[in-house]
N, C-alpha and C positions, 0 to 999 in steps of 0.2 A: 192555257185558255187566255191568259195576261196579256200574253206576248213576249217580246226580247228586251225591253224595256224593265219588264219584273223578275225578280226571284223569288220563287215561292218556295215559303218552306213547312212544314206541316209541326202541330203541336207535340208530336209525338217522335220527333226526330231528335230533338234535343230536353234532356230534362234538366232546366233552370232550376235553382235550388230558391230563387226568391223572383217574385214579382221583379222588384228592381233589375236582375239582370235583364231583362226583356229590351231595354233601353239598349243593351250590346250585340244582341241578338238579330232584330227588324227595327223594320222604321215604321210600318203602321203593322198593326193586328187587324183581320179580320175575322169576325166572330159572329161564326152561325148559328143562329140560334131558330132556323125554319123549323116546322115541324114534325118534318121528315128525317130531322138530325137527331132532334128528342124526342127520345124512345116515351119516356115519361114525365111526370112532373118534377121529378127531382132532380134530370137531368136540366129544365129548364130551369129551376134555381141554380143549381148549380153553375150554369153559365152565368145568369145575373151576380152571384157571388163571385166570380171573376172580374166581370166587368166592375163593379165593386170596387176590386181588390188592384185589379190596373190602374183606374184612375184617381185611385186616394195616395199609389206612388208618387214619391217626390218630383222626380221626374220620369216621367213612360210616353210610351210613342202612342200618337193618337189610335183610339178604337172607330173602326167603321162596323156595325152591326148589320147581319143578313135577317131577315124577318121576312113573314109572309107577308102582301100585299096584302089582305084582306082583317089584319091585324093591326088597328092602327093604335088599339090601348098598350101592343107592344114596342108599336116605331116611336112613339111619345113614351112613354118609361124608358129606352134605351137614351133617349136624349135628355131627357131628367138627370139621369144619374151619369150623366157625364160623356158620352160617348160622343164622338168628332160631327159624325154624322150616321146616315141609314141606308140600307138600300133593297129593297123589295123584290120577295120570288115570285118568276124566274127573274134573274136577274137581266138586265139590259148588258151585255158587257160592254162595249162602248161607254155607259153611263159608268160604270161600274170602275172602268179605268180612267174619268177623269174624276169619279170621289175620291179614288186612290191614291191620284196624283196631287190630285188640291193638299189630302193632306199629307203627302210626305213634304211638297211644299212649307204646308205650315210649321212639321217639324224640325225641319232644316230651318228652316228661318228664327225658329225658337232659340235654338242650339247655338246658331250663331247670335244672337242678343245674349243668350246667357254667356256668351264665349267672352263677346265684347267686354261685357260687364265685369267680367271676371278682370281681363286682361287689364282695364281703364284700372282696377282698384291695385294691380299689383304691380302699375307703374306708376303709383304713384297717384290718382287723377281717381278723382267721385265728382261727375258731371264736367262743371266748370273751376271745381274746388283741385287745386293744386298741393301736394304734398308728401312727402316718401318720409318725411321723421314719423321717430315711433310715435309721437301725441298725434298728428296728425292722421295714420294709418290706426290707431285705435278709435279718432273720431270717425272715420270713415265706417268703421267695423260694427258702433253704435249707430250710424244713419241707417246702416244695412239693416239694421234690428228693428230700428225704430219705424223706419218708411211704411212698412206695409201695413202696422196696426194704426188703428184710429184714433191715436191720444193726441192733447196738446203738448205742444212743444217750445221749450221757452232757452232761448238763444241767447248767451251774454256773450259779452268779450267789450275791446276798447273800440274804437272808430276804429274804419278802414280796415277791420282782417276778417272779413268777408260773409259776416251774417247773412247777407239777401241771398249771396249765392247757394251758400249752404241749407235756407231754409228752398230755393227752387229745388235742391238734388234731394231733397226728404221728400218734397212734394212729386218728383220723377218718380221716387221709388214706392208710393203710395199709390193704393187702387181705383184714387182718384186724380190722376194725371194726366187724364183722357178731357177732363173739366180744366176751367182756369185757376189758376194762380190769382189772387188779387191785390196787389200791397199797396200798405198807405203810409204813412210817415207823422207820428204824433210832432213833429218836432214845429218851434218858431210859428204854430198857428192858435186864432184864435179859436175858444172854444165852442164861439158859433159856428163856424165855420168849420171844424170836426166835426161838429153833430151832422151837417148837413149834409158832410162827403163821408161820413159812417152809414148814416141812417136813410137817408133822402128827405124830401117832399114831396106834399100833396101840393096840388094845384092852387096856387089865393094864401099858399101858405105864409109868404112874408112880399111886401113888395119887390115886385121884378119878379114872381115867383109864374112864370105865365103856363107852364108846364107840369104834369107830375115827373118827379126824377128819382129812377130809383140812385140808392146808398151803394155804398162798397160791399156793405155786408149781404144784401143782396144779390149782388154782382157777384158774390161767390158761392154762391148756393150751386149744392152740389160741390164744390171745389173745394181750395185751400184760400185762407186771408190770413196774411202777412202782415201783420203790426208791428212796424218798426221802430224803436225809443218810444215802446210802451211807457215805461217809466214815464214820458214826458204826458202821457193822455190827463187832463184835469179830475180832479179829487169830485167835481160835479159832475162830469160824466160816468164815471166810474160803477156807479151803482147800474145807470140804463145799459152799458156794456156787457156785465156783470149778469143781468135778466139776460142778454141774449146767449151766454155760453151755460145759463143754467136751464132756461126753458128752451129755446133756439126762438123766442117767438122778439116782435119788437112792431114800436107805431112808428109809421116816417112822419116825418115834424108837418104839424095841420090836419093831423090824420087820426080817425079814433080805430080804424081797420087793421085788424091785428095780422101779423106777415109772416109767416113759417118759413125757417132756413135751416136749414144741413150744412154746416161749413168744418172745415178742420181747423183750427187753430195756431199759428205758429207765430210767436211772438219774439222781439229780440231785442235788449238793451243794453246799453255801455254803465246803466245806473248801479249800485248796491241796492236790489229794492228791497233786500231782507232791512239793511238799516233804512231804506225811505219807511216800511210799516213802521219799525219803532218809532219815528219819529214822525207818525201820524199823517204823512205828504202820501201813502198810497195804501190802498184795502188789503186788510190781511185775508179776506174771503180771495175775493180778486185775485191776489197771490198764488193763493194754492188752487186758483181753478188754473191759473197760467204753468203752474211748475209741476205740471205731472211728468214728463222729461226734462231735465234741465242739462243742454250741450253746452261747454266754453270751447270758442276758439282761443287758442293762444295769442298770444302777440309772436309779431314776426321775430322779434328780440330775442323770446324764449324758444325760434325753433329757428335755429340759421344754418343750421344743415340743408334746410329747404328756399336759402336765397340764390344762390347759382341757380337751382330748378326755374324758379320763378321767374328769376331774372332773364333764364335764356329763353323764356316761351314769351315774355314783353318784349325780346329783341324782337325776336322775328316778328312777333306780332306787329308791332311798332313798323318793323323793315317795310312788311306788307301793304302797311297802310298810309307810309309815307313815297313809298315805292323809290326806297334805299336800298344799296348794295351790302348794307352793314348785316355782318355773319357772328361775329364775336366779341369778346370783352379781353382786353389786353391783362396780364398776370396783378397788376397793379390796381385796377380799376375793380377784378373783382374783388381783390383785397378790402377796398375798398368799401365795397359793399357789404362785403359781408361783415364787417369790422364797426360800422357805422349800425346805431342804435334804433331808429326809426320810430320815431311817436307818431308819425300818421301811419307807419303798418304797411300793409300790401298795399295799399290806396299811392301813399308816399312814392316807395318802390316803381311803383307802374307809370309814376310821373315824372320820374329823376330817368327812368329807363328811354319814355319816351322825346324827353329832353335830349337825353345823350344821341340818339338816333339823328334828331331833326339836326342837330352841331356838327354831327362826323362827316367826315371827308371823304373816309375808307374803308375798307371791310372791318376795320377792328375800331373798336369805341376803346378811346385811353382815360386815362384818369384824368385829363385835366375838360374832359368834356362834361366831368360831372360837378354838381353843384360847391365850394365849395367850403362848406357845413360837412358832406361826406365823404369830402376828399380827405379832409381835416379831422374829420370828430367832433368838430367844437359844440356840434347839438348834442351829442351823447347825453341819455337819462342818465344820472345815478347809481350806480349799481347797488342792488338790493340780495347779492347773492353775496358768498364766502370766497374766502381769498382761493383758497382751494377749488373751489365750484369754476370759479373765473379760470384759472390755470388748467384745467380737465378741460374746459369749453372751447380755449384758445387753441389746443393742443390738437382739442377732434376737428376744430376747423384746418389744422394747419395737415394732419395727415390725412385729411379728406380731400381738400385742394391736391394736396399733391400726386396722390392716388388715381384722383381722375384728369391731372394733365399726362401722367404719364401712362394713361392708359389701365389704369389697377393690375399691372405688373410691379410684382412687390422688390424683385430684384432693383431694378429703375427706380421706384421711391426712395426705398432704401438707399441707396445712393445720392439723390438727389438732397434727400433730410440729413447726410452725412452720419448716419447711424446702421449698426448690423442688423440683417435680414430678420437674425429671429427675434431681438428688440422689438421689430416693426413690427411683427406679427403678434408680440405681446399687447403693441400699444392696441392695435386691431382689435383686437379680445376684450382688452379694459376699458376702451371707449365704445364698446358696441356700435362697432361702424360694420357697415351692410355694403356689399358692391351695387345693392340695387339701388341707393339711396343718390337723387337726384340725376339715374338715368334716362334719355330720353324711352320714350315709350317704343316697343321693336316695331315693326312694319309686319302687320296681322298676316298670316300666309294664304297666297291663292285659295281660295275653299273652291274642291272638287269635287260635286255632290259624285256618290257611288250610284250603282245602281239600287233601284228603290228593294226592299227586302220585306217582302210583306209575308207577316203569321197568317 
């Protein structure tokens, strides 16, 4: 009746032992539920207890529902409780087949975002967020957790390892990402002038004021706001702030008209604000309305298994945007790199990277194109770990490097580090070193939709 475009297969052909396998099975269900199919009423529960039971699976192929035309308390219940869409006896087949195609379309489309998403996390990559070490792929594994409930979320780490970006991939992965993002920056302003880019004004509110304008926090209603070096927001503001994540309501300055907002929260600072409360510089209420998740990024220092990665996605990047021939980093240079301690972080990184691009000649960037402070060392932090910590760390960088110049063919490293095979494979073992760690991302394969398989 479909045509050659469908395969149709009937409920009674295959018996799935769960809901969930139906996802293996078709791409869309159709579910009759006319009158003429049910005999009685219990058989028309019983299909709503399917429909139910499909769409409350994690993942299942969308439900299209058959209903009589003259039933419309049944074509609205079937889209309440979740089904794709409807379509009415006798059926139109024409209509009929493109409900069925819209939604195999949408399933397939699904499939492949969830594929994407998959793929982005286990090369390393949550949005714009770069990283294959284990801190890094554990932070990622908490943003996946975190994203889609509605708590606030309070972001620390140093300058430059990448707060804003990681609060945009929470806010991706949140079910409000369809709304804006809105961020502000506590930092080097005064505090008139934060009130006035949090809150707004009414119109006659101060001079020059010739306009109403809304605030940031309105600007995000419905969305997510981004406050950045919270720590820095003033101990006088604090409390009007504080009224809006407890009540959502607030007045814009000249204003006695009170303003209702829905925002999510995601705050991020380089401060200790546990010791700013003790020492009375910020609200210990405040606090804990901010730290219902509390993420650290690491510093780049503490994860440099992840600077090759970094480093090769700012060549290219750099390459692209300078429209340079430069492809690579010379054995020396990323020695270099990776060896060198970084107190501005990924920020640092992305600027020595782009430096070295704009200086080169030729397809490889050498070490004397980079700054030299990293060529050297001479900026190195202090080290705050143990002699042993330092010698494990050096070691993983040195049979990491080497690994992936020669391809992670271990016979070839081994040779190259002038030590025996199964040594190498010990060290592998003892440093918990991963082939995946700092590879590029593979090249996603053709996707070939099948023919559509409809229950």
């Amino acid at each position: 009746m479909l045509g050659e475009d469908f395969e149709t297969r009937l409920a009674g052909e295959l018996q799935f032992p769960a809901i969930t396998d139906l996802v293996e099975w078709c791409d869309v269900v159709l579910l009759d539920l006319r009158t003429v199919s049910v005999e009685n009423q219990a058989d028309h529960e019983k299909g709503m207890q399917l429909l139910d039971e499909i769409v409350q699976a994690p993942t299942h192929p969308p439900v299209v529902a058959l209903c009589d035309a003259d039933d419309r308390h049944m074509l609205l219940g079937v889209m309440e409780r979740g089904a794709f869409d409807s379509a009415e006896n006798p059926p139109n087949v024409l209509e009929l087949r493109l409900i069925l195609r819209r939604a195999y379309k949408f399933f397939a489309a699904e499939n492949e975002l969830n594929r994407l998403r998959k793929t982005s996390r286990e090369a390393g990559r949550l949005h714009e967020l770069l990283g294959a070490s284990t801190t890094m792929q554990e932070l990622f594994a908490l943003a996946q957790k975190v994203g889609p409930c509605d708590v606030n979320v309070l972001i620390t780490g140093e300058t430059g390892t990448g707060k804003e970006l990681l609060a945009r991939a929470i806010h991706q992965l949140s079910p409000r990402c369809a709304r804006p993002l809105v961020a502000f920056s506590c930092v080097n302003l005064p505090e008139t002038l934060i009130e006035d880019e949090l809150f707004g004004h009414e119109r006659g509110a101060f001079t020059g004021a010739l306009a109403c304008r809304r605030g940031r926090i309105e600007a995000a209603d419905q969305g997510t706001l981004f406050m950045d070096e919270i720590g820095d927001l003033s101990l006088g503001l604090q409390p009007k702030f504080l009224r809006v994540l407890q009540q959502r309501t607030f007045e814009r300055l000249g204003g006695n008209t009170t303003v209702n907002v829905n925002v999510r929260l995601i705050s991020a600072t380089h401060h200790d604000l546990p010791e700013m409360v003790k020492k009375e510089k910020f609200r210990e209420d405040l606090y804990y309305r901010l730290n219902v998740v509390q993420m650290r990024l690491p510093a780049l220092r503490e994860r440099r298994e992840d600077i090759p990665l970094l480093a090769r996605h700012f060549l290219q990047r750099s390459s692209e945007q300078f429209k340079k021939n430069t492809k690579r980093f010379s054995r020396l240079a990323m020695s270099a790199l990776e060896e060198y301690n970084w107190p501005g972080n990924v920020r640092e990184l992305e600027n020595v990277v782009q430096r070295a691009v704009v200086l080169a000649e030729g397809q490889t960037v050498d070490s004397w194109y980079l700054p030299a402070n990293v060529q050297g060392g001479s900026q190195s932090l202090p080290t705050i770990r143990s002699y042993e910590e330092e010698v494990r760390q050096f070691k993983r960088r040195l049979v990491l490097r080497t690994l992936r110049e020669c391809g992670w063919r271990k016979a070839e490293s081994a040779r190259s580090l002038n030590v025996a095979r199964g040594y190498l494979h010990r060290l592998i073992n003892q440093l918990g070193i991963r082939e995946t760690e700092g590879a590029a991302p593979a090249e996603p394969p053709d996707v070939i939709l099948p023919p559509r398989r409809i229950m």
